[in-house]
C-alpha positions as CSV (number, residue, x, y, z in Angstrom):
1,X,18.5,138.4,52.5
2,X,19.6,139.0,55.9
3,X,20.2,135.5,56.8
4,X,22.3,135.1,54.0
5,X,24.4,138.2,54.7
6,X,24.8,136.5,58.1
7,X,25.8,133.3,56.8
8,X,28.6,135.0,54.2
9,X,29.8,137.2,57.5
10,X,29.9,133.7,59.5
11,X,32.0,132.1,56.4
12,X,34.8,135.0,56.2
13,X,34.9,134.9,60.0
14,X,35.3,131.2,60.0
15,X,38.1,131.4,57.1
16,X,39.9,134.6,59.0
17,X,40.0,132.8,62.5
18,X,41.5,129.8,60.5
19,X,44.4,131.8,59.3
20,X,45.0,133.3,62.3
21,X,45.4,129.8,64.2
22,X,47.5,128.7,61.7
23,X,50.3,132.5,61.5
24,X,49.9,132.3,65.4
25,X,51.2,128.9,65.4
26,X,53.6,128.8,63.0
27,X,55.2,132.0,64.4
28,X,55.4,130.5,68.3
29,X,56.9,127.5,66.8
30,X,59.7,129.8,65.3
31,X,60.1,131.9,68.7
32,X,60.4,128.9,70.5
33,X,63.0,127.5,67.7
34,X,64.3,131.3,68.2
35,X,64.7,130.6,71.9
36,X,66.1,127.2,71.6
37,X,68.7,128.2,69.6
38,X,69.7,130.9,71.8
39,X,70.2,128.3,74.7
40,X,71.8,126.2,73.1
41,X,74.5,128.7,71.8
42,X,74.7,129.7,75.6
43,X,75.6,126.2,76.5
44,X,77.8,125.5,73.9
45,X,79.6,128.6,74.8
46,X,79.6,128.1,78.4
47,X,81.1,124.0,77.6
48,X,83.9,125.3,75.2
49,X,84.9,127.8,77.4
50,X,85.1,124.9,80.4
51,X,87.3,122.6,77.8
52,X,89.5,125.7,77.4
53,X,90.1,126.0,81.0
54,X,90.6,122.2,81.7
55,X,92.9,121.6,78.6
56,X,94.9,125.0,79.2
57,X,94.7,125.2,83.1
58,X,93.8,128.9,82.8
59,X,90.9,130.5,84.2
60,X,88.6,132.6,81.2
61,X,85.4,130.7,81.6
62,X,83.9,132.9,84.3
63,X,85.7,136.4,83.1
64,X,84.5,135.4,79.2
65,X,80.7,134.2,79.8
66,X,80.5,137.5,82.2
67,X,82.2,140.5,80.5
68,X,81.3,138.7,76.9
69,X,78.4,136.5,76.5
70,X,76.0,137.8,79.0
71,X,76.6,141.2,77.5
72,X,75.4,140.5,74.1
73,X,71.6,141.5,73.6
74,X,70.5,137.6,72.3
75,X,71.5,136.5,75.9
76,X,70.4,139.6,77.9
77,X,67.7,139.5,80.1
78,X,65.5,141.9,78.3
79,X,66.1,140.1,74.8
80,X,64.6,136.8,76.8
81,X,61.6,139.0,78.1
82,X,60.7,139.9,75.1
83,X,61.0,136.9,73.5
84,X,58.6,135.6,76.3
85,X,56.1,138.2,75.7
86,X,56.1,137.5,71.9
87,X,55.4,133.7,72.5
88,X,52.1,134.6,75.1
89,X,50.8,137.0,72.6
90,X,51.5,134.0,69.7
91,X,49.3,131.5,72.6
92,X,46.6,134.2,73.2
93,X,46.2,134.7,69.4
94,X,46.0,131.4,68.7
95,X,43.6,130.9,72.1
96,X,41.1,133.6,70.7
97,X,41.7,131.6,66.9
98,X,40.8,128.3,68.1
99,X,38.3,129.0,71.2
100,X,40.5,128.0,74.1
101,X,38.4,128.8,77.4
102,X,41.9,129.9,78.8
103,X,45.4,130.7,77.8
104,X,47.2,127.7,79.3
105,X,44.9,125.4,77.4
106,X,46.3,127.4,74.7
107,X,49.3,126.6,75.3
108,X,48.7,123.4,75.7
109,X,47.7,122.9,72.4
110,X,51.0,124.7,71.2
111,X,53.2,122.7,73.4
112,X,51.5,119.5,71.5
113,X,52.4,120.8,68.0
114,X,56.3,121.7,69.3
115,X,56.2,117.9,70.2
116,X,54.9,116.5,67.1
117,X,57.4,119.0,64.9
118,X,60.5,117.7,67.5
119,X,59.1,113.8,66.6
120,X,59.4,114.2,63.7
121,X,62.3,116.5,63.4
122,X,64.3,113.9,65.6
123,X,64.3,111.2,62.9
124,X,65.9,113.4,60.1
125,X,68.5,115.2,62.0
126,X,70.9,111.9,62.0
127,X,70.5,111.7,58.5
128,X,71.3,115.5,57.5
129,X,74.1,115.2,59.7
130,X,75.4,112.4,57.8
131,X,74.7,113.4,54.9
132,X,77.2,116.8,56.0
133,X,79.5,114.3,56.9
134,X,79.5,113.0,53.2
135,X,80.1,116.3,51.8
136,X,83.2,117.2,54.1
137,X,84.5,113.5,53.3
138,X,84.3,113.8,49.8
139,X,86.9,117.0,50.3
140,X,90.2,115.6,49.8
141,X,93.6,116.7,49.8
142,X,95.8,115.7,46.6
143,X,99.4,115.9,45.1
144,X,99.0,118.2,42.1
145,X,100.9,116.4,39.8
146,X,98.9,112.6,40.4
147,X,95.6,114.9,40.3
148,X,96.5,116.4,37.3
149,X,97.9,113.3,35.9
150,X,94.1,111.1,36.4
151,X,92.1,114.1,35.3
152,X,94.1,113.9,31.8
153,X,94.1,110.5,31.5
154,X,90.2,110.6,32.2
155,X,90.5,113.6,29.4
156,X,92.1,111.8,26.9
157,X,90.0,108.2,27.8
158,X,87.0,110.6,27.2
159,X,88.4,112.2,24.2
160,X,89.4,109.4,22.3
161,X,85.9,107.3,22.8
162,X,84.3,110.4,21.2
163,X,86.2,110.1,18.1
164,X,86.0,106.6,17.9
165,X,82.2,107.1,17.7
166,X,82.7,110.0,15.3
167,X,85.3,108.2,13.4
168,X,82.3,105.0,13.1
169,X,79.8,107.2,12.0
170,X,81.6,109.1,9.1
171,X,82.9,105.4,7.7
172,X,79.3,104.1,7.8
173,X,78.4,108.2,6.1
174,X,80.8,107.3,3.8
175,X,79.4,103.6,3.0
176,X,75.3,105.5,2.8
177,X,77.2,107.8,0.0
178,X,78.8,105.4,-2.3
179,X,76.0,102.8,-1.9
180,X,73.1,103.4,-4.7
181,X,70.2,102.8,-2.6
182,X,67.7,105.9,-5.2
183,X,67.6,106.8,-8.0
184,X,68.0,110.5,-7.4
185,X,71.2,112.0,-6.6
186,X,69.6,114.3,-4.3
187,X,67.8,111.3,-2.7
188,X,70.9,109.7,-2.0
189,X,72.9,112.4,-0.8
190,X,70.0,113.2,1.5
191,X,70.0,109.4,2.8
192,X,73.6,109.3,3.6
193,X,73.0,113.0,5.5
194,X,70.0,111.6,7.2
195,X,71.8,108.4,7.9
196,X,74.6,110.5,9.2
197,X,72.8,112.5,11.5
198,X,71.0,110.0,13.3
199,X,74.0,107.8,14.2
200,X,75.5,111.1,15.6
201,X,72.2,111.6,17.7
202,X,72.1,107.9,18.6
203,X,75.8,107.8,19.8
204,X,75.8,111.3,20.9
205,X,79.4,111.6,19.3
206,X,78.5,115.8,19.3
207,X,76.1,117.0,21.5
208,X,72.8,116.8,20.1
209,X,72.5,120.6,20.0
210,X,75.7,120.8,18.1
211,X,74.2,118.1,15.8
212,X,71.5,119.8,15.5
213,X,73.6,122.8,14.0
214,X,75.3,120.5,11.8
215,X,72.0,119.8,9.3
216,X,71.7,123.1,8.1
217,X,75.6,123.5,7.2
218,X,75.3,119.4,5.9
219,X,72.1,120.1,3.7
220,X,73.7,123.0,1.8
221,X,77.0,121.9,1.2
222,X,75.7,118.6,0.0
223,X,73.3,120.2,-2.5
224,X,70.4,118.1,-1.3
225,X,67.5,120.5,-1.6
226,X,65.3,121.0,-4.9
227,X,63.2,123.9,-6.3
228,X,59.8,123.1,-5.2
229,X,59.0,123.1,-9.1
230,X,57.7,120.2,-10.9
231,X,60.8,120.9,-12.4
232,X,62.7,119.2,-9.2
233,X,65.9,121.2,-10.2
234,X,68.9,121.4,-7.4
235,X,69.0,124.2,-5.4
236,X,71.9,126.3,-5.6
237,X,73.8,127.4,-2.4
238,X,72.3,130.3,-1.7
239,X,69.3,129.2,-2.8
240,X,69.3,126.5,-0.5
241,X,70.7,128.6,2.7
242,X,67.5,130.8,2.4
243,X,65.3,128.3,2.5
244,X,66.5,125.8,5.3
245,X,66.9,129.4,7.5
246,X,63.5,130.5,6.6
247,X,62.2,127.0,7.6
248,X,64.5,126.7,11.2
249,X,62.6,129.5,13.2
250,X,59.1,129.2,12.5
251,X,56.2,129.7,14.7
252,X,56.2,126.0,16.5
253,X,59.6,127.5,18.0
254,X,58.2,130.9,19.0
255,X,55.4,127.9,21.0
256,X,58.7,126.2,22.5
257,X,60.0,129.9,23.7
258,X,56.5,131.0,24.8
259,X,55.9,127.4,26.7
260,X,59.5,128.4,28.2
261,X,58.6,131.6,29.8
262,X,55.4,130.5,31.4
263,X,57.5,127.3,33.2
264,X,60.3,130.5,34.4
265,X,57.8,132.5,35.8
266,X,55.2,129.3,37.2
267,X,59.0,128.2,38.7
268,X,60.5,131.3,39.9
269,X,57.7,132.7,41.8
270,X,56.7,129.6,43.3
271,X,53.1,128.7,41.9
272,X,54.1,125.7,40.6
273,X,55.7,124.7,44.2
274,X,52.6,126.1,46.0
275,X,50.1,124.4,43.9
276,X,51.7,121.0,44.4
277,X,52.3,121.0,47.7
278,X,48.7,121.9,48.0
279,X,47.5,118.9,46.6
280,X,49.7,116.7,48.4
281,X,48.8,117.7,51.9
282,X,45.5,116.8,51.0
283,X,46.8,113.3,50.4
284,X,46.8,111.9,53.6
285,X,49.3,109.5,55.4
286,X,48.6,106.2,53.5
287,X,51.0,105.2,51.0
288,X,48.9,104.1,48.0
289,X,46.8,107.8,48.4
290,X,50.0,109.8,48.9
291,X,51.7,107.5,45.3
292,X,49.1,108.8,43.3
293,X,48.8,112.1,44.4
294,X,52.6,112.7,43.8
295,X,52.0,110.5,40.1
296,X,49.3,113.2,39.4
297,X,51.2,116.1,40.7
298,X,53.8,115.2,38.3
299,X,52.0,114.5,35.6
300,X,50.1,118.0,35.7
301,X,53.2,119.6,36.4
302,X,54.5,118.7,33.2
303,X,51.7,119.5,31.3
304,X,53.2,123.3,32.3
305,X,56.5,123.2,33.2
306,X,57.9,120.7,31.0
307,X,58.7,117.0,31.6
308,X,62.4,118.1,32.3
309,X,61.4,120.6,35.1
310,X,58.7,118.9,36.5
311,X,60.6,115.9,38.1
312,X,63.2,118.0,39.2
313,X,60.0,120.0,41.5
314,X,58.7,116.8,42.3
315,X,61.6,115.2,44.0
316,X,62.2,118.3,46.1
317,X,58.8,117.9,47.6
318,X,58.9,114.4,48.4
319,X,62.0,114.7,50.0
320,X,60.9,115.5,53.8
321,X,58.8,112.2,52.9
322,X,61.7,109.8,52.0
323,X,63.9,111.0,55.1
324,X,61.2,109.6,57.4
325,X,61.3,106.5,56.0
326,X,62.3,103.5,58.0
327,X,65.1,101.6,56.2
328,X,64.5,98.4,53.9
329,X,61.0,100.8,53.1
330,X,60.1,99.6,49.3
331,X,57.9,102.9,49.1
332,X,61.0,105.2,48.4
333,X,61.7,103.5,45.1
334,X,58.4,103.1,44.5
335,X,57.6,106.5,45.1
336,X,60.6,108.0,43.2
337,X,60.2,105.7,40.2
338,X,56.1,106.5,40.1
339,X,57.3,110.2,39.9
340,X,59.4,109.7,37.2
341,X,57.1,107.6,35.1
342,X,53.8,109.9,35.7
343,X,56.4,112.6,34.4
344,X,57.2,110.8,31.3
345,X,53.3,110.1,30.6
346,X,53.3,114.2,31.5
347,X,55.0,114.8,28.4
348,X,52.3,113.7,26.1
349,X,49.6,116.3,27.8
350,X,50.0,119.5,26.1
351,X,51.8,120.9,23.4
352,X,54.6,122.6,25.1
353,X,54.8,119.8,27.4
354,X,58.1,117.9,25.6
355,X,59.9,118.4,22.3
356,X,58.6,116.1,20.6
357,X,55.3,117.3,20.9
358,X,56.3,120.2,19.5
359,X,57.7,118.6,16.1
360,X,54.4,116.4,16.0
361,X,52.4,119.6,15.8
362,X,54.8,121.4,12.9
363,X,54.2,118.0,10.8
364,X,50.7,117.5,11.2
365,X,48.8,119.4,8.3
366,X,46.5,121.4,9.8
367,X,47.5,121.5,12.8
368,X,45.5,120.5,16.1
369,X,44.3,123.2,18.0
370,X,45.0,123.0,22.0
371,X,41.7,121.6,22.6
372,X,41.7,118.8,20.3
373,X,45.2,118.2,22.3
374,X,43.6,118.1,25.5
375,X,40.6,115.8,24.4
376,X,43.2,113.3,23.6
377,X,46.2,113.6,25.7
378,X,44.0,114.2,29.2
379,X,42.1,110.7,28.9
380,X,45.2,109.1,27.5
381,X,47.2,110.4,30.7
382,X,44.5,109.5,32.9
383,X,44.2,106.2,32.5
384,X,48.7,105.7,32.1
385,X,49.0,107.1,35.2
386,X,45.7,104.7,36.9
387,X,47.3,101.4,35.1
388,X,50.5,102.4,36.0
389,X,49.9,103.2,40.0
390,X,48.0,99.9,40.0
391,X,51.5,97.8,38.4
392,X,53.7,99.8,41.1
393,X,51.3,98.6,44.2
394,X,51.7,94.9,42.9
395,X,55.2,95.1,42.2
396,X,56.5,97.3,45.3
397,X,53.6,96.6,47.7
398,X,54.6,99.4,49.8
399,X,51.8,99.4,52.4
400,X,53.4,96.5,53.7
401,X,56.4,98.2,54.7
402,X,55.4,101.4,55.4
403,X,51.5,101.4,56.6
404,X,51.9,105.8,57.1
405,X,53.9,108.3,56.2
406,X,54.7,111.7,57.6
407,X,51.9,113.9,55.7
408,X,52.9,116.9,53.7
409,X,52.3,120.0,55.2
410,X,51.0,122.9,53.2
411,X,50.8,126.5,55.0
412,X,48.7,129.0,53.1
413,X,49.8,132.2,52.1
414,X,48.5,134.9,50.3
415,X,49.3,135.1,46.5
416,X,50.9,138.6,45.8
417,X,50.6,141.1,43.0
418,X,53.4,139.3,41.2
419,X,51.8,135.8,41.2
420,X,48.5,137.3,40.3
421,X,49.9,138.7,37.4
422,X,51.7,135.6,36.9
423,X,48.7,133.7,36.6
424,X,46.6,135.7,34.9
425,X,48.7,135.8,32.0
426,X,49.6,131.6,32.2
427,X,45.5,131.8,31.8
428,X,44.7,134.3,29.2
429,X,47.6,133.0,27.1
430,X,46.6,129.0,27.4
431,X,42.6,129.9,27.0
432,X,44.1,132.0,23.6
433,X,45.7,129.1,22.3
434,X,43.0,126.6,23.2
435,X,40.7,128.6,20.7
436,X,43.8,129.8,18.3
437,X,41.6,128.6,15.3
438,X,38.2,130.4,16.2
439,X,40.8,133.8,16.8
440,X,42.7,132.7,13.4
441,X,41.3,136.0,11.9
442,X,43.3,137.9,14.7
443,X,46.3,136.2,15.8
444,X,46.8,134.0,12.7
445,X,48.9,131.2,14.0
446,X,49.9,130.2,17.9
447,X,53.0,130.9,17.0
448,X,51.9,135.0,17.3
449,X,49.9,134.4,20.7
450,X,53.2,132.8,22.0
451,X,54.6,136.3,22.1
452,X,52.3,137.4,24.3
453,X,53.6,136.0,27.3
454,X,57.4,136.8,25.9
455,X,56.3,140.2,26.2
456,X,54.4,140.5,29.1
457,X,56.5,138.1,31.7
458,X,59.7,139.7,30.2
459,X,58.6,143.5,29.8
460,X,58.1,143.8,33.5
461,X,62.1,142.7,35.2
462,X,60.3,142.3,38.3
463,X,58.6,139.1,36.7
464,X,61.0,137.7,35.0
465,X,64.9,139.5,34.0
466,X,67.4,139.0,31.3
467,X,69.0,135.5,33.8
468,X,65.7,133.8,32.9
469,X,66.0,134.6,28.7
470,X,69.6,133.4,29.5
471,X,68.6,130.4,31.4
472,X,66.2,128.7,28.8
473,X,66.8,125.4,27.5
474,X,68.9,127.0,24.2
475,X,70.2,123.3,23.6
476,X,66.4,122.3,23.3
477,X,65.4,125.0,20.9
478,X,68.6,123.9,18.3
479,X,67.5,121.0,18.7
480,X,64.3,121.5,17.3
481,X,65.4,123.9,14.6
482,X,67.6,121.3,13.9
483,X,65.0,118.9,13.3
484,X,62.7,121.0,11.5
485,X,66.0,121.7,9.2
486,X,65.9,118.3,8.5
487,X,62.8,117.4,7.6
488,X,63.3,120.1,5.1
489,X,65.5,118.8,3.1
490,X,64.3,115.2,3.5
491,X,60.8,116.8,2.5
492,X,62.8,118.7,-0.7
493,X,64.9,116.2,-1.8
494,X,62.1,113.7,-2.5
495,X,63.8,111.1,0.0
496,X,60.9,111.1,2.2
497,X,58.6,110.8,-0.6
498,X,60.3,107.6,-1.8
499,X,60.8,106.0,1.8
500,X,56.7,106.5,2.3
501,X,56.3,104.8,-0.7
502,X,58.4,102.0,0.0
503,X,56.7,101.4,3.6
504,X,53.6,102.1,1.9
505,X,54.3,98.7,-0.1
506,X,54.9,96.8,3.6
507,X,51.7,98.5,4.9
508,X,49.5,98.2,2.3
509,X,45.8,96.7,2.7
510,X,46.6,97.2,6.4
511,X,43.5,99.3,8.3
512,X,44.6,102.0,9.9
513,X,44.7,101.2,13.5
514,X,47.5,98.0,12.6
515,X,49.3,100.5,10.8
516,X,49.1,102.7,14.1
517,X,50.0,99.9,16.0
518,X,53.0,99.0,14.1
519,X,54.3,102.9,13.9
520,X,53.3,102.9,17.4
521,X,55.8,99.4,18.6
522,X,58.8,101.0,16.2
523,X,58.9,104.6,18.1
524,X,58.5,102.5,21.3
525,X,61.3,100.7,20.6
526,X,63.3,103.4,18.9
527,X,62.9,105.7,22.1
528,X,63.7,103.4,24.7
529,X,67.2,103.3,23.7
530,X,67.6,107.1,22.5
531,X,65.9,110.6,23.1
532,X,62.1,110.8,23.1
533,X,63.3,114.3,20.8
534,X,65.6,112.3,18.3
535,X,63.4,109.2,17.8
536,X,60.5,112.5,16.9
537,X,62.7,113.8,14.7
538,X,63.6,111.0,12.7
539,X,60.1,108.8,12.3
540,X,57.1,111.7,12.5
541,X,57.9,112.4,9.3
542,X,57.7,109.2,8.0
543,X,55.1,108.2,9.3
544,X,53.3,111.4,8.1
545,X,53.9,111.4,4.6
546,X,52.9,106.9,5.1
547,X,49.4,108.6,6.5
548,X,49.1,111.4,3.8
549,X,49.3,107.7,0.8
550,X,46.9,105.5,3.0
551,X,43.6,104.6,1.2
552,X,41.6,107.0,3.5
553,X,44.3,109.4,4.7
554,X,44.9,109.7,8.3
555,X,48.4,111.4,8.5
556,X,47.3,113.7,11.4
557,X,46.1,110.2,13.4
558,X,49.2,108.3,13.4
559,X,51.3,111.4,13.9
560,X,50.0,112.5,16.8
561,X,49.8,108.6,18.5
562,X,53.3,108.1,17.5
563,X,54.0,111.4,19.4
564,X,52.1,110.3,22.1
565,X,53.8,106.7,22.5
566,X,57.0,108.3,22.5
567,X,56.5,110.1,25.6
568,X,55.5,106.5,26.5
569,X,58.6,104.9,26.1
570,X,59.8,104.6,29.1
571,X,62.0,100.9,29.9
572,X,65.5,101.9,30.8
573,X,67.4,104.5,32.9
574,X,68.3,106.3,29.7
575,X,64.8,106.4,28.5
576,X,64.3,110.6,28.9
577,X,65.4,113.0,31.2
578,X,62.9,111.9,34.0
579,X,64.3,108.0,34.1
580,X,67.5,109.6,33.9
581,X,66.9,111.8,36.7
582,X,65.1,109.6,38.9
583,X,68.2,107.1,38.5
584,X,70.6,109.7,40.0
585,X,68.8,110.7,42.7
586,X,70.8,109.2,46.4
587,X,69.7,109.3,49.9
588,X,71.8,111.0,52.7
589,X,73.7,107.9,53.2
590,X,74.9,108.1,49.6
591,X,72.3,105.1,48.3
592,X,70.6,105.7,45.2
593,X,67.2,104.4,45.6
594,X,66.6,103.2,42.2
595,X,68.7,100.4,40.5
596,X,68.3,99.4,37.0
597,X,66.3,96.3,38.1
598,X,63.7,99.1,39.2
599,X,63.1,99.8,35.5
600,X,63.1,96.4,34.3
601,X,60.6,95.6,36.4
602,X,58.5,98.8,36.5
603,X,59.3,100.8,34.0
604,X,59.1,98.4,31.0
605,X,55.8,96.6,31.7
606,X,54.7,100.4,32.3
607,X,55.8,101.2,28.8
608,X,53.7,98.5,27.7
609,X,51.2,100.1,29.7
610,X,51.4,103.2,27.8
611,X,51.4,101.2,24.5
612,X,48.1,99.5,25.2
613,X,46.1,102.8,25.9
614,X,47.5,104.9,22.7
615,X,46.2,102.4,20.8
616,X,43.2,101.7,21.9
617,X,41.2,104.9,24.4
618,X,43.5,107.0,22.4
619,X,43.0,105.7,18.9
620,X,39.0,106.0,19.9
621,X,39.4,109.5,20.9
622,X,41.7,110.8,17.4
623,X,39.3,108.5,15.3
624,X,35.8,110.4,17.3
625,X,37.4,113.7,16.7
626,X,38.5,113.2,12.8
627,X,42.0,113.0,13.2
């Protein structure tokens, strides 16, 4: 008993004299920044006030730096004593932390670490200097008139390709009306909507959001909706504006708003920053370590905080690493272009991790509970992100232009109450939904638990205030409703009933895994040239209702590895927000370090990548598990 009381005692002591070495250095590094910067602002006044005297023949230098600078307390004696006195209690801290037999060996020691941080420091400063340059070159004076004269020229440019597009897509609406492709007049009515709607989205003619409010207002005025009756009669107006409302907000948005307010509170009190850096300072200084750490980082980060945020977190960490790079290095676009695609594969691991996972669970009858998720998506992400690191070291080989890189550095600090809190609640809430069909009894649907963190994250300002509600991704959430809209009335009108039967015809006497193969290659396709989101939209619930008619019905299978494969789709710049991202990221000389070569080389094979393991580990998994 005693001996292990004495070895817990030794184990604190050990992990307390380790945080002390590390506060005691960190703070004399900052007093002697602290002191540097004092000097140098004594020098730099002492050299302007010489050019003054020189150019203007006067005498102020000596009155000035007496009367005026060496009164101030930063450049008094007594402030520099002090500062001195601070910086040997910093060394004999950190001499009693590490077990220096004296204090100048202590120093020592502290001296080596203020010459690594200046190494290292040396070989960025050029570049943010330049990069401050940029910014005060790219202020520039204009006459009003010619400024005002381009920007309206841009404006009308702008304006009139938007209604060209519009214009296109309301002839071809037109064309989807008067051509008799069902028999049912709310079949076709609901073909030319649908028709209608996805050109918009395609060509992005409105915003997608504003699209997206468009299918409600579309599906009533058209009269496409029926009575669920056998009957099949047309819904009236206000029939029909009851039930595409009642349909928009249900519980898979009250997910998307709950999935929200645990990625504002993981961002905005720095968890999600802390946690990553954490990982990758345990990475090391080779390249091919420190690419997959970031790939994973990314990749768990959006299984949180979204695919949208997570790349956005993930660049700002690498950056320190990129601005030590020597020129020509391939590992910046390597690295930068890894990070986006490990965020794309990101968006397939957990329900609130992208959109479109979001409208695979609403039309997947019953729905998968977390865990079944997981089983699937964690594998599936796994082995992307393995294939795909392997694919970037053959095609970038960047070991052989950078053999090490600076390592990340990762200070500990304590979490406080906040973060606590913060966690606890991201933990409670994801463990709730993981077993939302054993607490079905209690919660009902994940939908409910999704309020829980609405209400504990937002009833405390201190965690998160009315900015954060304000600051959501809105656009995203009428998107969604917008989808769910329309696969209402598709669902009503008995259009998607006759287009599953008519694919049903092409598919037919095909075993399930070609027909998830071939669902699989369209929303690969499909979602390479538009949104991961709109592609969802448009084909889940096709192929749903095409797996609901299959001999031995595996709607819930094909669903979710369509979902899955089109977070895979990943070949071109404009292939989601993380490609799109990674493409407009620059270095401090104004260079972007991707091209759209990068993708063609990368980013396509890596989409076939992701093609090959949905259908195969992941059609393995979903078949295992009864999907």
């Amino acid at each position: 008993m005693s001996d292990r009381v004495h070895r817990t005692s030794f184990s604190e002591n050990e992990v307390l004299r380790r945080e002390l070495r590390i506060r005691s250095r960190d703070l004399f590094i900052l007093l002697h920044d602290l002191r540097s910067y004092a000097q140098l602002n004594y020098t730099g006044f002492s050299k302007i006030t010489k050019k003054f005297d020189k150019v203007t023949s006067s005498a102020l230098r000596s009155t000035y730096m007496t009367e005026t600078v060496h009164a101030a307390s930063a450049f008094g004696e007594a402030a520099q004593n002090r500062l001195r006195k601070h910086m040997e209690a910093m060394a004999y801290a950190y001499g009693l932390a590490a077990q220096c037999t004296s204090l100048d060996d202590a120093l020592r020691e502290l001296k080596q670490c203020l010459r690594e941080e200046v190494v290292w420091e040396r070989n960025t400063v050029w570049r943010d200097m330049i990069a401050s340059e940029r910014m005060v070159d790219a202020v520039g004076v204009q006459s009003p008139d010619l400024q005002g004269g381009l920007q309206k020229s841009r404006r009308i440019t702008n304006t009139q390709r938007q209604m060209l597009r519009l214009s296109l897509c309301t002839v071809v609406f037109g064309v989807a009306w008067a051509v008799p492709l069902f028999s049912g007049v709310e079949q076709q009515r609901c073909w030319a909507m649908l028709v209608y709607v996805s050109l918009l989205w395609a060509t992005e003619a409105l915003p997608l959001h504003v699209t997206a409010l468009l299918v409600p207002l579309l599906t009533v005025m058209l009269g496409v909706m029926r009575s669920p009756a056998k009957s099949h009669q047309s819904l009236g107006a206000s029939d029909a504006s009851k039930a595409v409302f009642s349909a928009m907000f249900s519980s898979v948005i009250m997910l998307l708003l709950g999935g929200f307010a645990l990625a504002a509170a993981l961002s905005k009190h720095d968890i999600a920053r802390m946690l990553a850096s954490w990982v990758l300072s345990r990475a090391g200084s080779n390249p091919r370590t420190v690419l997959l750490a970031n790939m994973l980082v990314a990749t768990f980060a959006s299984m949180w905080i979204s695919n949208v945020a997570a790349p956005v977190l993930c660049f700002s960490l690498i950056k320190p690493i990129l601005r030590t790079l020597p020129p020509g290095s391939t590992f910046a676009p390597c690295l930068v272009i890894g990070i986006a695609l490990a965020s794309n594969v990101g968006g397939m691991a957990s329900p609130i991790s992208s959109p479109q996972n979001i409208i695979a669970i609403n039309t997947m009858h019953p729905a998968p509970s977390w865990f079944q998720w997981f089983a699937v998506s964690i594998p599936v992400c796994i082995m992307c992100d393995v294939c795909i690191w392997l694919l970037l070291l053959f095609v970038y080989q960047p070991n052989k232009s950078t053999p090490a890189i600076h390592q990340t550095r990762f200070t500990s600090e304590r979490l406080s109450r906040r973060q606590i809190y913060v966690c606890i609640v991201t933990v409670v809430t994801i463990l709730l939904w993981c077993f939302e069909s054993q607490l079905a009894f209690v919660f009902g649907d994940m939908g409910i638990v999704a309020v829980i963190p609405l209400v504990l994250l937002f009833g405390f300002p201190t965690v998160l205030g009315k900015e954060d509600f304000n600051n959501f991704l809105w656009t995203v959430v009428m998107l969604a409703m917008g989808g769910i809209a329309l696969g209402r009335a598709v669902e009503s009108s008995g259009l998607l009933h006759e287009l599953a039967g008519r694919i049903e015809n092409i598919v037919d006497g095909m075993p399930v895994f070609s027909v998830l193969c071939v669902f699989c290659a369209l929303i690969l396709v499909v979602c390479t040239f538009i949104s991961h989101t709109v592609g969802s939209l448009i084909i889940l619930p096709i192929v749903s209702e095409v797996g609901a008619r299959l001999p031995e019905p595996h709607s819930r299978l094909l669903v979710m590895g369509a979902a899955l494969m089109a977070s895979g789709a990943m070949g071109l710049p404009v292939s989601g927000f993380p490609n799109m991202n990674a493409i407009m990221l620059e270095d401090t000389l104004g260079n972007p370090y991707l091209s759209t070569m990068d993708f063609f080389k990368a980013g396509i094979p890596a989409s076939f990548v992701a093609y090959a393991v949905v259908v195969s580990i992941g059609f393995v998994i979903m078949s295992l598990l009864g999907f």
